[in-house]
C-alpha positions as CSV (number, residue, x, y, z in Angstrom):
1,X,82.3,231.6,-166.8
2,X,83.8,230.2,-163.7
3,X,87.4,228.3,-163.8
4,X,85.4,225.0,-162.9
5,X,82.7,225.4,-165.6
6,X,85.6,225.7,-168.3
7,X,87.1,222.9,-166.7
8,X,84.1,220.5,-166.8
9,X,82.4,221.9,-170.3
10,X,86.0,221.1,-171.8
11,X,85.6,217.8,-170.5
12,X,82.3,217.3,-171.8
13,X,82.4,219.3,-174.8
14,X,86.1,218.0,-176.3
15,X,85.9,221.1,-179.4
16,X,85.7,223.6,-176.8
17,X,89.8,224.5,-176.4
18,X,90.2,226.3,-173.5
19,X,93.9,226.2,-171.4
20,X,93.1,226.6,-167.7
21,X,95.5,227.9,-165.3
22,X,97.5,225.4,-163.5
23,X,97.6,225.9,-160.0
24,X,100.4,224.2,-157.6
25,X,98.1,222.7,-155.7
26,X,101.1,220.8,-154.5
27,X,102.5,222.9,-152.3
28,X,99.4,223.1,-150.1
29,X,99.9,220.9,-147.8
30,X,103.5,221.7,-147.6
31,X,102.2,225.1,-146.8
32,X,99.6,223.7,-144.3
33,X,102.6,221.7,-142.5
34,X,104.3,224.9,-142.2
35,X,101.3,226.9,-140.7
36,X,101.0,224.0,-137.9
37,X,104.7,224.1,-137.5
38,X,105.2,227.5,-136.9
39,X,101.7,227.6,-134.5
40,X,103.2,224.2,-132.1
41,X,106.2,226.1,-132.3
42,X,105.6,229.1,-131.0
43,X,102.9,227.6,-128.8
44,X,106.0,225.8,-127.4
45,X,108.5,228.5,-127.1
46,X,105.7,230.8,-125.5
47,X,105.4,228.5,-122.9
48,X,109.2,228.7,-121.7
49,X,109.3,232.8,-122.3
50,X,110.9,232.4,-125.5
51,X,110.3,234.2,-128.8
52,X,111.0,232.6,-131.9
53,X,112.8,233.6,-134.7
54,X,111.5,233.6,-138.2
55,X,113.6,231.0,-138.8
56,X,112.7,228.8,-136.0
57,X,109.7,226.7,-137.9
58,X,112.3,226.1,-140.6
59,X,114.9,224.7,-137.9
60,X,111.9,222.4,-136.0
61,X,111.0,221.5,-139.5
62,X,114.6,220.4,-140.1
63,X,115.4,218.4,-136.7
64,X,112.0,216.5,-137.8
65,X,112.8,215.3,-140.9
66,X,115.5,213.7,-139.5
67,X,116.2,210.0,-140.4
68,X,116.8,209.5,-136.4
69,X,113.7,211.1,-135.1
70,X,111.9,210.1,-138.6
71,X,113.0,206.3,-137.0
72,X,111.5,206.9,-134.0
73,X,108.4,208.2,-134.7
74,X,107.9,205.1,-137.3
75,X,108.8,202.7,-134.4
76,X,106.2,205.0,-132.2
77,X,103.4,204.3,-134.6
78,X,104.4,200.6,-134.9
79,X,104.2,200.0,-131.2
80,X,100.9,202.1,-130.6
81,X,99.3,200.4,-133.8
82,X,100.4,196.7,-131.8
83,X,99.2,198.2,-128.5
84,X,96.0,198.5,-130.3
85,X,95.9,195.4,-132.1
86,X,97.0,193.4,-129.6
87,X,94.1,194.7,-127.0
88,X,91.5,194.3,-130.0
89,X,92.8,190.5,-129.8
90,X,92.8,189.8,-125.8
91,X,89.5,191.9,-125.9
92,X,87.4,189.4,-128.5
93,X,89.0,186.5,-126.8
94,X,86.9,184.1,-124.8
95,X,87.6,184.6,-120.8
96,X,90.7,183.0,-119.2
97,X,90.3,179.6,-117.8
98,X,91.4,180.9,-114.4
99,X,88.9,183.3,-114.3
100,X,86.5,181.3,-115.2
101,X,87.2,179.2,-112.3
102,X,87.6,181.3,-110.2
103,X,84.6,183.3,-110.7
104,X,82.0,180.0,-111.1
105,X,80.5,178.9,-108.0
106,X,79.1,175.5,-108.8
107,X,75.5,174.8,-107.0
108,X,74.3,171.6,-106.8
109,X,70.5,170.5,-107.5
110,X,70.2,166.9,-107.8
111,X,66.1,167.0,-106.9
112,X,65.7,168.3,-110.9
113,X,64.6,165.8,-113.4
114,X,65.8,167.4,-117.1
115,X,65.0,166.7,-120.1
116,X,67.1,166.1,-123.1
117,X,66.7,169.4,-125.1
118,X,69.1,168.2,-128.1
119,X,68.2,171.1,-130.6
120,X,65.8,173.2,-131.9
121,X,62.5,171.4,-133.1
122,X,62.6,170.6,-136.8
123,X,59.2,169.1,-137.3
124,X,56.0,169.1,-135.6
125,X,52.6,167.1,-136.4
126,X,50.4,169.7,-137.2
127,X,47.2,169.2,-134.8
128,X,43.6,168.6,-136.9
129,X,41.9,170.6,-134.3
130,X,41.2,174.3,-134.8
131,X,43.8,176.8,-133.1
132,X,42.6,177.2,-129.3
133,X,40.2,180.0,-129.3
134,X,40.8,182.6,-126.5
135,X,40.1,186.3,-125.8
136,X,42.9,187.9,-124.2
137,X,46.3,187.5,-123.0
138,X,47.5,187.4,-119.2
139,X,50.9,188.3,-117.8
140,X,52.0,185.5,-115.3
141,X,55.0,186.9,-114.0
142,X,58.2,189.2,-115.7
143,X,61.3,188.6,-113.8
144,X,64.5,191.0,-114.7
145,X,67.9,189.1,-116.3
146,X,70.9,191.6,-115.1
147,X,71.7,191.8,-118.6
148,X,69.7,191.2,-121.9
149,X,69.9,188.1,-124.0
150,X,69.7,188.1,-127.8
151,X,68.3,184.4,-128.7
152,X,65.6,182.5,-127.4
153,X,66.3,180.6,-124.1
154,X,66.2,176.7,-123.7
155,X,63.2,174.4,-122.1
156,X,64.2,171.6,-120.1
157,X,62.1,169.5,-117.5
158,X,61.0,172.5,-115.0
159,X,63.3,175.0,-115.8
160,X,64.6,177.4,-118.4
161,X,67.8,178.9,-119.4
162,X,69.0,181.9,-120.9
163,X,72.5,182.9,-122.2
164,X,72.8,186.6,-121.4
165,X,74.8,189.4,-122.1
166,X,76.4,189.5,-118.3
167,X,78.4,186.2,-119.1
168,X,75.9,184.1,-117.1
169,X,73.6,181.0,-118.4
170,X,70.5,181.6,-116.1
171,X,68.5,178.8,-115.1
172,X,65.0,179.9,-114.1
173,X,62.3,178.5,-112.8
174,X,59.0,178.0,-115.4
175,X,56.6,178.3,-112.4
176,X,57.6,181.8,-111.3
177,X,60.6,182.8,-113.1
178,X,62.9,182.9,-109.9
179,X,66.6,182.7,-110.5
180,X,67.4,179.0,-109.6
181,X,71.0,179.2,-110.2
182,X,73.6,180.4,-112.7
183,X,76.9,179.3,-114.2
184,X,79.9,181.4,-115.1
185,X,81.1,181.4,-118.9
186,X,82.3,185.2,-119.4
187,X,81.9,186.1,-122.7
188,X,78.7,187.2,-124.0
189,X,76.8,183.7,-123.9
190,X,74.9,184.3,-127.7
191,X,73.6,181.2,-128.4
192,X,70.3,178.9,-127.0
193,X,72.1,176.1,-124.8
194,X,70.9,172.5,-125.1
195,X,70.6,169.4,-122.5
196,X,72.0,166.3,-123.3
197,X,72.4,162.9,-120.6
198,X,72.3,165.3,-117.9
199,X,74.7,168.3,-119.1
200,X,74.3,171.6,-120.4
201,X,75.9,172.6,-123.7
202,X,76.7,175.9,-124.8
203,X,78.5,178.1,-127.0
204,X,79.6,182.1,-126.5
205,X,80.4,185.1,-128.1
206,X,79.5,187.4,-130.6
207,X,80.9,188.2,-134.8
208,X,84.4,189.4,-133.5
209,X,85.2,187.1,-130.6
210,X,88.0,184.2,-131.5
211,X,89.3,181.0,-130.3
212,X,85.7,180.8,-128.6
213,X,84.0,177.3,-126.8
214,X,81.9,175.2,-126.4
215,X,81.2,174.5,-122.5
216,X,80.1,171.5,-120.8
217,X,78.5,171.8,-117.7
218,X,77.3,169.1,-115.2
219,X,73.8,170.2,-114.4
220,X,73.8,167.6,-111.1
221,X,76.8,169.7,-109.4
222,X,77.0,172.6,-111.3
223,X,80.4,172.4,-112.1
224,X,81.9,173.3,-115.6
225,X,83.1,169.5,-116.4
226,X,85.1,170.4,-119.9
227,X,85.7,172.9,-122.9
228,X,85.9,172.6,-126.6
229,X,87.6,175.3,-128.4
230,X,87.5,176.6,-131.7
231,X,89.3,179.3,-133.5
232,X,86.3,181.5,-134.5
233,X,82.9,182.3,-133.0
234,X,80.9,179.8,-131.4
235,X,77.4,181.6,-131.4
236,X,75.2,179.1,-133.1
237,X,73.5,176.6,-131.2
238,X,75.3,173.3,-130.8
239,X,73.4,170.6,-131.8
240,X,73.0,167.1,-130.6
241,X,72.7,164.4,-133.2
242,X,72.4,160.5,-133.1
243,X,72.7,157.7,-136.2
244,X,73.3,154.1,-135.8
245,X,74.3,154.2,-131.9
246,X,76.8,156.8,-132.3
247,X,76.0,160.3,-130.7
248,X,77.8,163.7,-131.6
249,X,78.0,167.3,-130.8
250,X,77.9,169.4,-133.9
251,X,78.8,173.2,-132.9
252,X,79.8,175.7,-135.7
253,X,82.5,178.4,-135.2
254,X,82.5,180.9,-137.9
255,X,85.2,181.1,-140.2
256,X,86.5,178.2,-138.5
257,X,83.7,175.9,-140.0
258,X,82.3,173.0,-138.3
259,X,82.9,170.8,-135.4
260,X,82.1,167.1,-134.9
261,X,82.7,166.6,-131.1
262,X,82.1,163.5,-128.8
263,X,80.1,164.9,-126.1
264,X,81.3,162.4,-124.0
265,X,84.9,163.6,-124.3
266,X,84.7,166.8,-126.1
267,X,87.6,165.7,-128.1
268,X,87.0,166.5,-131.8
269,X,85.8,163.2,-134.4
270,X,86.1,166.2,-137.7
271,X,86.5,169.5,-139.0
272,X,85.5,170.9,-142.0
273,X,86.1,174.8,-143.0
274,X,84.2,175.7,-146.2
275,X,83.2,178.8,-145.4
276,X,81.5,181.3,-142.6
277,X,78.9,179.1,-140.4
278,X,76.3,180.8,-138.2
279,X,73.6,178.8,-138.4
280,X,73.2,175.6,-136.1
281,X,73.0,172.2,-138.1
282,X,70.0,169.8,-138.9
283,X,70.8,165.7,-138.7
284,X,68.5,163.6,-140.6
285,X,69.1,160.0,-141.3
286,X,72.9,160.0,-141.0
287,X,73.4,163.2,-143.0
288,X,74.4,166.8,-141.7
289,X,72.7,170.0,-143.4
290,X,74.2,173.2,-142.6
291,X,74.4,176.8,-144.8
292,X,77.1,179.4,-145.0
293,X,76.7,183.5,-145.2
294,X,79.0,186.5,-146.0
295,X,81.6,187.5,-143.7
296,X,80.3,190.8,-141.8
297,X,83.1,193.7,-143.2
298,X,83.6,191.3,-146.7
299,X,83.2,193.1,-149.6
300,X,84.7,190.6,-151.8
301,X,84.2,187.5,-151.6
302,X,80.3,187.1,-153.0
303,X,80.2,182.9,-152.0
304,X,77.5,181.0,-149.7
305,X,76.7,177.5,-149.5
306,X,74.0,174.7,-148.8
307,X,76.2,172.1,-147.8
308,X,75.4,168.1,-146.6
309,X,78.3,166.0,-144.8
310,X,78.2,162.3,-143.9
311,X,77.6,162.3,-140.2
312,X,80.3,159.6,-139.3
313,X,83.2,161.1,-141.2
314,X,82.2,164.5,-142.6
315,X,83.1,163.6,-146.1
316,X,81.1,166.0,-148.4
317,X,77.8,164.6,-149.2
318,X,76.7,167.5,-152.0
319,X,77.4,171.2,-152.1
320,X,75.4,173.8,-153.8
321,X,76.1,177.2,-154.1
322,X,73.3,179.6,-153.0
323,X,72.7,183.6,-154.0
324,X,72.8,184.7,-150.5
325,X,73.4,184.3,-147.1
326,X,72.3,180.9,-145.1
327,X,72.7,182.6,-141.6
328,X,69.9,179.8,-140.0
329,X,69.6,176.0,-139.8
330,X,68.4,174.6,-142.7
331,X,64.6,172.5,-142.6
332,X,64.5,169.0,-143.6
333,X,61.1,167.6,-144.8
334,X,60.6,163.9,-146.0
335,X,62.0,164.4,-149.4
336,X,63.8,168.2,-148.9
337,X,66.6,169.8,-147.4
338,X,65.4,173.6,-148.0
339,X,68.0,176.9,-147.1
340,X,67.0,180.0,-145.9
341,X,68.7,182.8,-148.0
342,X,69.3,186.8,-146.8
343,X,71.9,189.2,-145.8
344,X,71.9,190.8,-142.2
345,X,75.4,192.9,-142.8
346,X,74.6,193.8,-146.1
347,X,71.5,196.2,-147.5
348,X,69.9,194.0,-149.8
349,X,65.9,192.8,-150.8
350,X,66.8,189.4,-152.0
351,X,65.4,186.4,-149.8
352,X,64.1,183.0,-150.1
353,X,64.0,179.4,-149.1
354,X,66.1,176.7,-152.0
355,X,65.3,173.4,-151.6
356,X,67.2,170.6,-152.7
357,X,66.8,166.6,-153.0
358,X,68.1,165.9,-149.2
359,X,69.4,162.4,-150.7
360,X,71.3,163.6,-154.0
361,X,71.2,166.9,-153.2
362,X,69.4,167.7,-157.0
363,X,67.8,171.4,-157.2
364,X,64.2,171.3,-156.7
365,X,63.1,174.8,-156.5
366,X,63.0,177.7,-154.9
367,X,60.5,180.7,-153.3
368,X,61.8,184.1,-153.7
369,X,61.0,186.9,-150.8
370,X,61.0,190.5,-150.6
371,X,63.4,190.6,-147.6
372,X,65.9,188.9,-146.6
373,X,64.8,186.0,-144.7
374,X,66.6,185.7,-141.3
375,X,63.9,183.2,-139.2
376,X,64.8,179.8,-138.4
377,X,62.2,177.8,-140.8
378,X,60.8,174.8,-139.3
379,X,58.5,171.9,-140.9
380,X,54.5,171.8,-140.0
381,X,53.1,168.7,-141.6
382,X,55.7,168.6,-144.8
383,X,55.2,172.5,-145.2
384,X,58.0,175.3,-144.6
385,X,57.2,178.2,-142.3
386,X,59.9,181.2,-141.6
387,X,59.8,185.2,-141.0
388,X,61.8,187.5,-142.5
389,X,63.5,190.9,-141.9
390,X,60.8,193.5,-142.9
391,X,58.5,191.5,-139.9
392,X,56.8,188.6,-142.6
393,X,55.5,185.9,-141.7
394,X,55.5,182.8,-144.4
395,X,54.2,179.2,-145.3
396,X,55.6,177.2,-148.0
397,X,53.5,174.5,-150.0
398,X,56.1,172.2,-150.3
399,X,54.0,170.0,-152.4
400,X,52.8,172.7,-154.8
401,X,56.2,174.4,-154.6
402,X,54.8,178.0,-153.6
403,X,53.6,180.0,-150.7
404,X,50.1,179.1,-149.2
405,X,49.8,182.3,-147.3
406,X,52.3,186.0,-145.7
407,X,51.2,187.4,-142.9
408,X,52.7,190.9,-143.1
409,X,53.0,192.3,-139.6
410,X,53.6,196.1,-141.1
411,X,55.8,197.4,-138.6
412,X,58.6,199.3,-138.4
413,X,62.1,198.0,-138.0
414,X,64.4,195.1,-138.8
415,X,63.0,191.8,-137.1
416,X,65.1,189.3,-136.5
417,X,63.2,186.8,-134.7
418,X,61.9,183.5,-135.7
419,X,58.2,181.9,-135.6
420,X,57.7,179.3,-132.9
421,X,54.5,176.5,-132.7
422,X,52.5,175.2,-130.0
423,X,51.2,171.6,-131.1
424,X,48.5,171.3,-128.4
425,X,46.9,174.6,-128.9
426,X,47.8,174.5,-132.9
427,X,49.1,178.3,-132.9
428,X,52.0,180.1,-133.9
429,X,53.5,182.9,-131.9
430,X,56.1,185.3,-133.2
431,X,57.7,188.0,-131.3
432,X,58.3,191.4,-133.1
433,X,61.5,193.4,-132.5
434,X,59.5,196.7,-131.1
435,X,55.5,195.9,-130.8
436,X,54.9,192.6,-128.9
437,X,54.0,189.3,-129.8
438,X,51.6,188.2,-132.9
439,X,49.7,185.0,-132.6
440,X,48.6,183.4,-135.9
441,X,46.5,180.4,-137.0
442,X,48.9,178.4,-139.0
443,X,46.5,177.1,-141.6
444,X,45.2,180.5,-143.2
445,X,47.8,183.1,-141.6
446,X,45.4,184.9,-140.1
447,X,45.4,187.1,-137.2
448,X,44.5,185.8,-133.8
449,X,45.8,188.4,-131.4
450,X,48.4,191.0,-131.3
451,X,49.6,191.4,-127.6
452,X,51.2,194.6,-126.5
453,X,52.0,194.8,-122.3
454,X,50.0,197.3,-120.6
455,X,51.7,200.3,-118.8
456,X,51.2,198.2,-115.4
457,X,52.9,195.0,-116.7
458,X,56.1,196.9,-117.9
459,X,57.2,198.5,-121.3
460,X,58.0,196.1,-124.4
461,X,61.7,196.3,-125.3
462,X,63.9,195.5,-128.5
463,X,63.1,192.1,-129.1
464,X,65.1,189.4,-131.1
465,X,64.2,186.4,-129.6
466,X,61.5,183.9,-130.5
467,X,59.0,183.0,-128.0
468,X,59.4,179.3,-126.3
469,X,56.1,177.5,-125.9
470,X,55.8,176.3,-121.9
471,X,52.6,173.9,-121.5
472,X,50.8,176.0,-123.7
473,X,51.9,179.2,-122.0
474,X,54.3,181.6,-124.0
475,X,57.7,183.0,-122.1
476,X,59.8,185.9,-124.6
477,X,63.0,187.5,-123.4
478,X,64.2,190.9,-124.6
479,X,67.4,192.3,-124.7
480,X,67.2,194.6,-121.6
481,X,66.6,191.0,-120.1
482,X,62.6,191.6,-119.6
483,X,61.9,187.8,-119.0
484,X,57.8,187.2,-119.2
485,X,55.2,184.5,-118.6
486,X,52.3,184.7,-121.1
487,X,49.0,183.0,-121.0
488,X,46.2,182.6,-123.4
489,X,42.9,183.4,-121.2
């Protein structure tokens, strides 16, 4: 029997006495050090004509170990570790001021009527009429973005803009997609912008960027007006919210928590840090919803909350803790405040949507999911739609607590996008991350068309942004910046 059988039957099998040899497995390395000792050395001394005596590893092994040169080559590692350090820290940070500056070129266009854009839609009527019938799908127009862009872009008046992976917010023009300007931020610009009184409001910046900001541009000159800054990551959307005449910016900063800003001023009204925030907030009636997740790299800490503030002075309204990440804005129904629950860092199947009392914050209940669910949920006539990870597409009964209908789009691949709604044609449109864009009827779930582009009208890329509805025309954005105009013919 081998030496390693003994060993592991006399572990298993405590009456068998067997007494293995003990090898000095100790000395190994010591003998390893050695070897590559006595190879640099030689390598060395051969390279200046000299041959080494037998003696010489023990003497190069000697001058090394001593405290002197054992000092230096601590302070060595110290410095190169702090070189390191210190350029992973200037690398995540948000671009300098001065460059910023420096490299903006404000343009002026005073002709274009905008529209305040102050978040995300929460709730939409749901139309009586059937979904708009139609037979195929036409290309418009597809534009290239230098760079890609990783979330859906932003509707205002006649033009559109998209945060991109080149630093740039590109404003586009919904009729042909031509570049009508651009502003400067720098950093990766992650999140949807908004428009609010005639600015532009944006966020930057992916997990591992710090100290990141929330820019306020003048959409009338061009001209970056002010900052905001934050000590984390400002890559959810900022939010505009209004109760009892006063306005604010909400914007959330990752581990740095939340931020109530006057927009006006961007000087902070409150701050709160209870945990990581991703996910934009909702405003309803003078409260603020908003969810945390799980660090990306924590393996310890195992805590994520659905959380409401007072909107005035962000005094803790209720706080619940949920049994996963809350990595999208919550959706507020008449009588519910319901969180989205999934993991994006970490490999897990648990998902779902936990709904709460939006008043006392009381547990109602909640729909568990097969994946993770990652979609922003929105409301269609007091029901919950979201997707999830595995591709899903869902619609809660909010009444009957339990899911009217899945779509389950059976493709390969983690989707991250979210399901967008078209009130005048009464359809649903949801972007997949490799195989085009589904169209659904929202009442049953059921398929209405599956459009892939043709060879001709250019490859579909990596997608992870929803679609944005554009008078009843569809516009997607990929992350090899593929911008397109879709039309239902």
């Amino acid at each position: 029997m081998e030496t390693m059988d003994i060993l592991v039957m006399s572990y298993i099998n405590e009456s068998v006495e067997y007494i293995p040899l003990i090898v000095p497995t100790v000395l190994i390395p010591f003998t390893m050090l050695s070897v590559a000792i006595s190879v640099v050395a030689a390598f060395i001394a051969g390279l200046f004509g000299i041959k080494l005596k037998t003696e010489g590893p023990k003497q190069l092994l000697e001058i090394l170990l001593k405290p002197k040169v054992l000092l230096i080559a601590l302070i060595v590692n110290i410095l190169v570790y702090g070189g390191y350090k210190s350029y992973q820290y200037v690398h995540n940070l948000p671009s300098f001021e001065w460059v910023i500056n420096k490299q903006h070129q404000p343009i002026p266009l005073a002709e274009v009527n905008y529209s305040e854009l102050l978040s995300r839609t929460n709730k939409s009527q749901e139309s009586n009429l059937l979904p708009k019938s139609f037979n195929s799908i036409k290309q418009q127009w597809k534009i290239k973005l230098p760079m890609g862009s990783f979330r859906t872009g932003a509707l205002s008046g006649n033009s559109l803009f998209f945060g991109a992976d080149d630093g740039y917010i590109h404003e586009l023009s919904t009729k042909d997609g031509q570049t009508l300007r651009k502003f400067f931020i720098g950093t990766i610009v992650t999140p949807s912008p908004i428009v609010f009184n005639g600015y532009l409001f944006a966020g930057e910046g992916t997990h591992d960027t710090h100290h990141a900001r929330i820019y306020k541009i003048n959409l009338a000159t061009g001209e970056h007006e002010t900052r905001y800054s934050t000590k984390g990551h400002t890559e959810g959307q900022p939010v505009i919210g209004k109760y009892q005449g006063r306005t604010l910016l909400f914007a959330v900063a990752g581990s740095d928590g939340i931020h109530a800003i006057d927009p006006h001023t961007m000087k902070q009204v409150w701050h709160q840090t209870p945990g990581h925030m991703d996910a934009a907030v909702r405003v309803d009636h003078g409260i603020v919803y908003v969810g945390t997740g799980r660090e990306k790299g924590d393996n310890q800490k195992h805590r994520s909350y659905a959380i409401a503030y007072e909107f005035m002075t962000g005094k803790e309204v209720w706080k619940h803790e949920i049994p996963a990440s809350s990595w999208m804005e919550p959706a507020i129904t008449s009588q519910y405040a319901c969180f989205i629950m999934g993991e994006i860092y970490f490999e897990t199947k648990l998902g779902g949507v936990n709904c709460y009392d939006k008043v006392t914050g009381e547990p109602q209940f909640s729909i568990l999911n097969k994946s993770p669910v990652i979609g922003i949920p929105f409301v269609l006539d007091e029901d919950i739609i979201f997707s999830d990870l595995s591709g899903q597409v869902c619609r809660i009964d909010t009444s009957k607590r339990t899911k009217k209908w899945c779509f389950e789009s059976k493709l390969s691949g983690k989707h991250m996008t979210s399901v967008s709604y078209d009130y005048e044609t009464n359809i649903l449109a949801y972007t997949t991350a490799n195989k085009g864009i589904i169209f659904l009827n929202p009442s049953t779930g059921k398929l209405l068309h599956h459009y892939l582009p043709s060879v001709e009208e250019g490859q579909w890329e990596k997608t992870y942004a929803s679609p944005i509805s554009v008078e009843s025309n569809w516009v997607t954005v990929d992350i090899e910046g593929n911008v397109r105009k879709l039309s239902l013919e």
